[in-house]
N, C-alpha and C positions, 0 to 999 in steps of 0.2 A: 733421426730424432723420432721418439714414438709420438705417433700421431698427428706426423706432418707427412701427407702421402710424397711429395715432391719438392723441388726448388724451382720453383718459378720465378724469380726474381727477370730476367728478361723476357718482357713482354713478350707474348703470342706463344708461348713456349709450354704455358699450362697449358691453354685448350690442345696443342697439341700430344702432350704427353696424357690428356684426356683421351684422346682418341685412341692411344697407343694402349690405356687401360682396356678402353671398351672391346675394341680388338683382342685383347689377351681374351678378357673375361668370358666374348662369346665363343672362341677358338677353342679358350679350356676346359669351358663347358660343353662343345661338341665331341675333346676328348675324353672324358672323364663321366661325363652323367650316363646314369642308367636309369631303364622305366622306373618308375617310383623315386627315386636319389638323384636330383636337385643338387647336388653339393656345390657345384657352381654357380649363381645364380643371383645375380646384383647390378644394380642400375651405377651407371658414374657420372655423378654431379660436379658441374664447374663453374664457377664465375669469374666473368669478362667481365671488360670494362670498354673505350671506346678503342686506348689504343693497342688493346689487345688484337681487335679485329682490324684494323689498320694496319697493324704487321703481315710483312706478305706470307711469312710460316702460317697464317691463323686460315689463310685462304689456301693456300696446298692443303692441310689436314679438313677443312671442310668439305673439301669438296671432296676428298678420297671418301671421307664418314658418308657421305651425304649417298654417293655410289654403292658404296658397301651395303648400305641399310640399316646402320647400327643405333637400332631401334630402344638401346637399352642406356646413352648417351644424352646425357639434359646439359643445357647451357643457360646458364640465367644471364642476361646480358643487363650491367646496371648502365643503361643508356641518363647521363646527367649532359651531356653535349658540351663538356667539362674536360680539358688537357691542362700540362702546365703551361703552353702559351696563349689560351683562350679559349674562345667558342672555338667547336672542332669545327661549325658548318662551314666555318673559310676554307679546309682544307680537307674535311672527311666529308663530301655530300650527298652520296649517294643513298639509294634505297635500301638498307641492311638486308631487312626481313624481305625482301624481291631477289635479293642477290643470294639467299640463303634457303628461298624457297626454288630459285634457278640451280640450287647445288641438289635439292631434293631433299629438303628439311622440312619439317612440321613447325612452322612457325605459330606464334601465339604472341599476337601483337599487342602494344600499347596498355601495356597493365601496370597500374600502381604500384608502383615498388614501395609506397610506403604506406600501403593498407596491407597488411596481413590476410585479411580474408582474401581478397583479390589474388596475392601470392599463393595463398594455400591453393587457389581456384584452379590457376594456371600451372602447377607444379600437378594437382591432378591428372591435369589433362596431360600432361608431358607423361607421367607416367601410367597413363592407359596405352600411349600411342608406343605398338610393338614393331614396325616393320621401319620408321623412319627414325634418326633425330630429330630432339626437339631445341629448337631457340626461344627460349622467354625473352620479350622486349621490357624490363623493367625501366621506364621513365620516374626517375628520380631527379632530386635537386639535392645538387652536391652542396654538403654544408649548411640544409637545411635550419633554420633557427637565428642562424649568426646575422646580427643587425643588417653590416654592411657586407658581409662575405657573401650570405650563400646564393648560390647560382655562380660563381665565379672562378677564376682561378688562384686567388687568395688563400682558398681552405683545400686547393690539390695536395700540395705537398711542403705545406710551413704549418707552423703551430697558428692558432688561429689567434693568440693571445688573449692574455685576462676582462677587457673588456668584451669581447664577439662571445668569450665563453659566457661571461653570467646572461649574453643575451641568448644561448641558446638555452641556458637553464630554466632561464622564467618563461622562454615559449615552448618548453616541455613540461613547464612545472615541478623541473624536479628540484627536489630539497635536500636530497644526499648527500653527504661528506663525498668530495673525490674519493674515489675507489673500493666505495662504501655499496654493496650488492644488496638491496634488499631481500627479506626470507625470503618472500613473495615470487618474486623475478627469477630467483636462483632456486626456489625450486620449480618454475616454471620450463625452465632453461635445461633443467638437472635432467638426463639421461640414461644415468647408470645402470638405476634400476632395469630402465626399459634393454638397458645396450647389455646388460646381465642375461636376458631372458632372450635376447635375440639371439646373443652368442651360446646357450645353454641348447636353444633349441638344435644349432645348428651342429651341436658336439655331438648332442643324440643321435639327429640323422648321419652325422657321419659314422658314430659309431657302429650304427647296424647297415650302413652302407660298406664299410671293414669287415662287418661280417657277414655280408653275402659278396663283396670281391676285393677279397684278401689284397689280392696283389693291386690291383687298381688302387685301393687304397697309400697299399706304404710306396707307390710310383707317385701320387699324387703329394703327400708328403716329402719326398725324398724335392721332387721339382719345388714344391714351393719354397722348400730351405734354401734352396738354389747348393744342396748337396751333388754330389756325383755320385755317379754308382760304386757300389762297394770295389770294383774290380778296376776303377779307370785307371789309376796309376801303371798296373801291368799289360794293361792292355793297349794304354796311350806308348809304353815301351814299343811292344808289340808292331804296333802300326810303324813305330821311327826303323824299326828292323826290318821291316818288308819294304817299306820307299827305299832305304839304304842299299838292301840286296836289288832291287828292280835295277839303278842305278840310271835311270833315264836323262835323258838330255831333253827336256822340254822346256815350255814357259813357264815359270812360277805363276802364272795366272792360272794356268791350267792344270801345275803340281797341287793349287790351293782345292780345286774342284776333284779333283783325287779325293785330297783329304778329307773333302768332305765326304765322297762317298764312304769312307773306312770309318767315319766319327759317326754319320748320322745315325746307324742301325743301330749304333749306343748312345746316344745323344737326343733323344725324340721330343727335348725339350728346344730344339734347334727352332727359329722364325726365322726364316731368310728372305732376303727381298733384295732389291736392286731397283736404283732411278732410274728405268726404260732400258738396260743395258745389258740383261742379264747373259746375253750367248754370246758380250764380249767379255763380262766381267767375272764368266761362267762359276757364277754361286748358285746353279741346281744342280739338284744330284738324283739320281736315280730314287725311281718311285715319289719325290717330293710332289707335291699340289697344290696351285693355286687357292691362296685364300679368297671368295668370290664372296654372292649376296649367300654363296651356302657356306655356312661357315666352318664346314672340314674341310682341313687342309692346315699346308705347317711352311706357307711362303706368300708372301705378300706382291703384288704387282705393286710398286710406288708410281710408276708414272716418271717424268720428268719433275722427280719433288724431294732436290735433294736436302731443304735442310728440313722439310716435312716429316722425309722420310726418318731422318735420323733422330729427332727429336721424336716419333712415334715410337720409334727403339727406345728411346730412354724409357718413358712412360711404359712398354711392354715389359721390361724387366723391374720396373719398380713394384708392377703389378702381382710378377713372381711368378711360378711355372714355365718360363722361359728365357733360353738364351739369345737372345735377338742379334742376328748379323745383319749388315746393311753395306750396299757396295754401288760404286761409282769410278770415275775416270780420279784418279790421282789428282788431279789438275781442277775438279771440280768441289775437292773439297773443302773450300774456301767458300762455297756455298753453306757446306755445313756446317763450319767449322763451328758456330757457336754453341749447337747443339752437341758437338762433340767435345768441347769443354764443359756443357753441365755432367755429360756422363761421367767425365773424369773428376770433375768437383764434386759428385752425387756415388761414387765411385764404383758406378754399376756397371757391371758385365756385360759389352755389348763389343761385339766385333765389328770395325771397322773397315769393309774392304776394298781398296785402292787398286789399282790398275791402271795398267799404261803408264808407268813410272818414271819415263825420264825421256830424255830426247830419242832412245830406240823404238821410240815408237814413229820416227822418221815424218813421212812427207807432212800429216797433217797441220804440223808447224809451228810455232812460237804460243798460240793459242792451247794449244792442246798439250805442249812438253810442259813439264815440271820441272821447274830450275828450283825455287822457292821453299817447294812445299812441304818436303819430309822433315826437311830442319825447324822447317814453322812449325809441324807437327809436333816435333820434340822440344819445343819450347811449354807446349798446356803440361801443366805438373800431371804427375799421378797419369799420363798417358803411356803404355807401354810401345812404342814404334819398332814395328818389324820391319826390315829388307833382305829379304833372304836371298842366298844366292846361287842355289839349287832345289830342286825338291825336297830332298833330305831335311834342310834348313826351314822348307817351306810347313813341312810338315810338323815339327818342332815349333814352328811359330804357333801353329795350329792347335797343337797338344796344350801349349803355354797360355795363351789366351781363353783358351777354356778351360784349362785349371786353375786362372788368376782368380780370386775372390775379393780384391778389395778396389778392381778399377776397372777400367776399359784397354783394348789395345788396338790397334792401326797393323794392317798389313799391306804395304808399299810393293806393289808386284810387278813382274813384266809382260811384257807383250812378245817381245823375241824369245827363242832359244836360248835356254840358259845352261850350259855342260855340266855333269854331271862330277862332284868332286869325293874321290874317294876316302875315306876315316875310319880309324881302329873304334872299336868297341868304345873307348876312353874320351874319344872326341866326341862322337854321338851322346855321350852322358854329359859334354860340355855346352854343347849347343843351347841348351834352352839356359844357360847364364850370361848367354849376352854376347861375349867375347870370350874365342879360346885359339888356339896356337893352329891353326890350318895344318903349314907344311913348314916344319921344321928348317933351319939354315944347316945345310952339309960343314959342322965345324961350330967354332963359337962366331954367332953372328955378328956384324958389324953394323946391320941395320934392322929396322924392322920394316915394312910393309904394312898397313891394315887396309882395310878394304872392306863394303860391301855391298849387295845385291850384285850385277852386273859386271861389277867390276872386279869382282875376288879373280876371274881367270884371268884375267888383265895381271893381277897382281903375282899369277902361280909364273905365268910366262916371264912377265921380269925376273923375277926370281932368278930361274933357267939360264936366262941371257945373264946373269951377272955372275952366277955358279960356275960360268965356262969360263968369265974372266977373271975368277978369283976370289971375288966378294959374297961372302955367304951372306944369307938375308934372310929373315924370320917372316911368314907371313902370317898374319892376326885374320881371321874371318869375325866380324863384329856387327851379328845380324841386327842386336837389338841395345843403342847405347843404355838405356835406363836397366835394363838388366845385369847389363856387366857393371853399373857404377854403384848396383846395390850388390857384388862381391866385397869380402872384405878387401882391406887395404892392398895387404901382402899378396891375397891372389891376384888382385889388379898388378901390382910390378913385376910379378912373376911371371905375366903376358907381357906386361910394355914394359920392359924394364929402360932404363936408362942409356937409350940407345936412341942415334938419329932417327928419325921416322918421318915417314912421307904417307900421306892420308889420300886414299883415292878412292871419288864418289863422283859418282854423275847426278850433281846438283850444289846447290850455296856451303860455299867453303868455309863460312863465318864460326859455327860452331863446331867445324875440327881441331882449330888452334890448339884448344886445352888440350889435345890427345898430340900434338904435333910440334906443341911447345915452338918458342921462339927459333929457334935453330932446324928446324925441318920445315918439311914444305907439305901444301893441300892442294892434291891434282882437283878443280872442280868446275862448276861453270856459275858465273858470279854476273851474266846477260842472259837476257830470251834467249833459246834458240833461232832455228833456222828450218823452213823447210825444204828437205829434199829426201833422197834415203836414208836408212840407216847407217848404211856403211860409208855412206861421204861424209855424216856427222860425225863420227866417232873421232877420225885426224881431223878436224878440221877445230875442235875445241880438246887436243893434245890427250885425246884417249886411246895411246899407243902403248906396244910392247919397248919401244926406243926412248918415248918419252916418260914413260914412268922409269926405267933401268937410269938413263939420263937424270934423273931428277935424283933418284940414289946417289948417281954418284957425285952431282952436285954439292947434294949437301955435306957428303962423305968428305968434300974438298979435292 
C-alpha cells in the first residue's frame, strides 16, 4: 500500500522491522555514497507502545540496534501504563529507559507526550544524537478527555461510546462536525508542499550524482526496484549447469553455501546473517563481512535472535536495496515463525535458511530433529518451501527464491551426505517447478514413488529392487510442493497420473495424503524422534530400501 512502510499488526514486530530499516539504510549508504552525494541518508522513526516493548522480539532487536550504534534510529515510546487487561505496573515493572540505556541507547526521559513543544524538544535531541539510538519516553494518558475512561482500559481497544465522546469534545473544545478538518489544522498538518521540495531536492542530487557515477547510479536503481541484473536468467542457467556437471555428493547445507558463493558476485544486494550459527548453517561465502559499528559489510551477526533476526529481514527488504537471507537450525524455526509469516503476508523477498532438517541429524535428539516443521512451514500461504535433494536441486532452490518477486521462500536442508542424482538437460529446466519425473519406470509404470530431500535415493533404490521383481515404478522428485501446485492442471497428472503412490519424507505425514489419495500410503514420522546415530535412526522409523519397495507392493495388492 503506498505509504504504509510495513505490517505491524503483531506487536514488537515494528520496532523490529525498524531496526531492519536502519540497518538497510546505513549499510546502503556505506555502499553507494560518495564525497559530496548523500544519496542515502535518512533517519527511521517508530512508535511503541507498552506492549510492544514487552514482546520478547522488541528486546532481541534492541539490544542488536543498541550494539551496532544505529545512531540514525528514534523510537517515541507512548508510555500511558495502559494494556487491554489494565495497569501494565502488575505485570510490565521494570525500568524501560535503564534497561534501554543498559542496551546502549540515548534515552530521553519523561517528556510530555501531549505538549508539542516538549515533543518537538526531545525529537531534536534524538536527532542531533549520531553514534547511538535514541528512546523518547512519552508519558501520556490514554484516552485523555473521556469523563469516566481516560487513564484506563475502557478506551484501549473499544469505541469509547457517544457519551465519553461529547466528554472529550468539551474538554478539547472542539466544535466540529465528526470528520470535519478544519482549514486551519489541515493546513497545519499539510506536507506536500514541503515533501515536494524534499523529494525535488533529492532528484537533483541524484541526478548529478548519475552523472559523476554512471554505473553506481543505475546499481543503485536496479537494487532499489528489487530488479535483477539484466543477465540473471542466463546466468542463474549457468550456475544449475556447473553444480550438475560437478556432480558432488555432499550436504545440501553445504550445496546451499556453494550457491552462495556462484550468486553473490552477481547478487551484492545479498544481507546474510545467521542466529549464532553460521559455520553450521554455512550462509558465508567468500570475501562476505561482517556488519559491525562500521557499517561496511553485507552480513549481519544476529546472535542467538532468531525471531529478531528474521523480523529485521522483513524490515531490510521493505527498506529496499537488499535481498536479506536469514538462517538457523530447522527445528528452531518455530521461534521465528511469526516473523516469517509477516514476510509472506507482506510478500517480501527474503530467504529463509533452515538446516539440520530431519532426524539425520542423529544423536542430538528429539529436541533438535524436525518431525513438524517443513509441513508447518507449508501450511503459511504465499511461502515457497524447498527440500532439495541434491545440490543440483539445492542450487535451483537458490536460483528460484531469488528470482521469486512476489513472496518469501524456506530452504529445508541437510546436515548428512546427500548422493548426487543424475538428469538430462529437460529435468534440470523441470526442477525449479516444483515437481518433475526423476527416473522414469522401465515399461508403463504401475506405481509412482515421490519423494523429497533425503529421501529421493531412498526412493531411486526401491525403484531398483522392485525393477528386478517386475514392477516398474515412476519416481517423482518434489523439491518444492507450492511450486508444482502452481503448474497447470494437466502438467500436474502428467507427473502423478492416476496411479497408486506411496509419499516418502522424513517428517509429518499429514499433508501428503492429497498427493497419495486414499488408497496409497505416506512413509513418515508422525512422533519426536530419538537420539542416537544417524544410521540406527533411519530402520528404526521404516526408512528402508525393503520398506518403502514393501509398501509398493502393498498397496499394489
Amino acid at each position: 500500500t503506498p505509504g504504509v512502510e510495513t505490517t505491524t499488526g503483531p506487536l514488537g514486530q515494528g520496532i523490529a522491522n525498524a531496526v531492519g530499516m536502519a540497518i538497510a539504510e546505513r549499510t546502503l549508504a556505506a555502499q553507494f555514497n560518495r564525497p559530496g552525494f548523500d544519496v542515502v541518508d535518512h533517519k527511521t522513526w517508530v512508535f511503541v507502545g507498552d506492549g510492544c516493548l514487552m514482546e520478547g522480539v522488541s528486546h532481541e532487536v534492541s539490544s542488536l540496534a543498541g550494539t551496532l550504534g544505529l545512531g540514525k534510529l528514534n523510537v517515541v515510546w507512548d508510555d500511558n501504563g495502559i494494556s487491554i487487561d489494565g495497569k501494565v505496573a502488575e505485570w510490565f515493572g521494570e525500568d524501560v529507559c535503564a534497561r534501554y540505556e543498559a542496551y546502549g541507547w540515548h534515552v530521553v526521559r519523561d517528556v510530555d507526550g501531549h505538549d508539542p513543544s516538549a515533543l518537538d524538544a526531545a525529537m531534536k535531541l534524538a536527532a542531533a544524537e549520531t553514534t547511538r539510538p535514541t528512546l523518547i519516553q512519552a508519558k501520556t494518558v490514554i484516552g485523555k478527555g473521556a469523563p469516566k475512561k481516560q487513564g484506563t482500559e475502557g478506551c484501549h481497544g473499544a469505541p469509547l461510546g457517544a457519551e465519553e465522546i461529547e466528554g472529550v469534545r468539551a474538554a478539547m473544545g472542539w466544535t466540529h462536525a465528526p470528520f470535519e478538518i478544519p482549514d486551519d489544522v489541515y493546513a497545519a498538518w499539510d506536507r506536500t508542499t514541503r515533501g515536494g521540495e524534499l523529494s525535488g531536492n533529492w532528484e537533483t542530487r541524484f541526478h548529478a550524482y548519475a552523472e559523476a557515477h554512471p554505473d553506481l547510479a543505475a546499481e543503485f536503481g536496479r537494487r532499489m526496484a528489487h530488479g535483477l541484473p539484466g543477465d540473471f536468467e542466463a546466468f542463474a542457467e549457468a550456475t544449475l549447469d556447473a553444480v550438475a556437471t560437478a556432480a558432488e555428493t555432499i550436504a545440501t547445507r553445504k550445496a546451499s553455501q556453494n550457491a552462495l558463493n556462484l550468486l553473490a558476485p552477481a547478487l551484492p544486494e545479498f544481507l546474510g546473517g545467521s542466529a549464532d550459527l553460521t559455520h553450521s548453517n554455512l550462509t558465508n561465502y567468500k570475501g562476505q563481512t561482517p556488519i559491525t559499528r562500521d557499517a561496511a559489510g553485507d552480513a549481519v551477526l544476529y546472535g542467538v535472535r532468531e525471531f529478531g533476526m528474521t523480523a529485521i529481514a522483513n524490515g531490510a527488504a521493505l527498506h529496499g536495496g537488499f535481498l536479506p537471507y536469514v538462517a538457523t537450525f530447522l527445528v528452531f524455526s518455530d521461534y521465528a515463525r511469526n516473523a516469517v509469516r509477516m514476510s509472506a503476508l507482506m510478500k517480501q523477498k527474503v530467504v529463509h535458511v533452515y538446516t539440520h532438517d530431519s532426524i539425520g541429524l542423529g544423536e542430538d535428539g528429539p529436541t533438535h530433529q524436525p518431525v513438524e516443521h517443513v509441513e508447518s512451514l507449508r501450511l503459511i500461504p504465499n511461502l515457497d518451501v524447498w527440500r532439495p535433494c541434491d545440490a543440483v536441486e539445492t542450487q535451483a532452490a537458490w536460483n528460484s527464491a531469488v528470482s521469486r518477486a512476489d513472496g518469501p521462500s524456506a530452504l529445508a536442508l541437510s546436515r548428512q551426505n546427500l548422493a548426487h542424482q543424475p538428469r538430462s538437460a529437460a529435468q534440470l529446466a523441470e526442477i525449479s517447478k516444483g515437481g518433475y519425473v526423476l527416473l522414469e519406470a522401465n515399461g508403463a509404470a504401475k506405481a509412482v514413488i515421490v519423494a523429497t530431500g533425503s529421501e529421493v535415493a531412498l526412493a531411486i533404490a526401491a525403484q531398483k529392487q522392485l525393477a528386478e521383481a517386475g514392477i516398474p515404478v515412476r519416481v517423482v522428485s518434489m523439491p518444492c510442493v507450492e511450486a508444482f501446485e502452481r503448474r497447470p492442471a494437466a502438467e500436474q497428472a502428467a507427473i502423478l497420473p492416476n496411479l497408486p503412490t506411496v509419499v516418502v519424507e522424513a517428517g509429518s505425514t499429514r499433508g501428503w495424503w492429497k498427493i497419495a489419495g486414499r488408497d496409497g500410503a505416506v512413509i513418515g514420522i508422525d512422533r519426536f524422534g530419538e537420539s542416537a546415530p544417524e544410521k540406527a535412526l533411519w530402520p528404526l522409523f521404516g526408512f528402508t530400501v525393503d520398506n518403502v519397495a514393501a509398501t509398493v507392493r502393498r498397496i499394489l495388492g
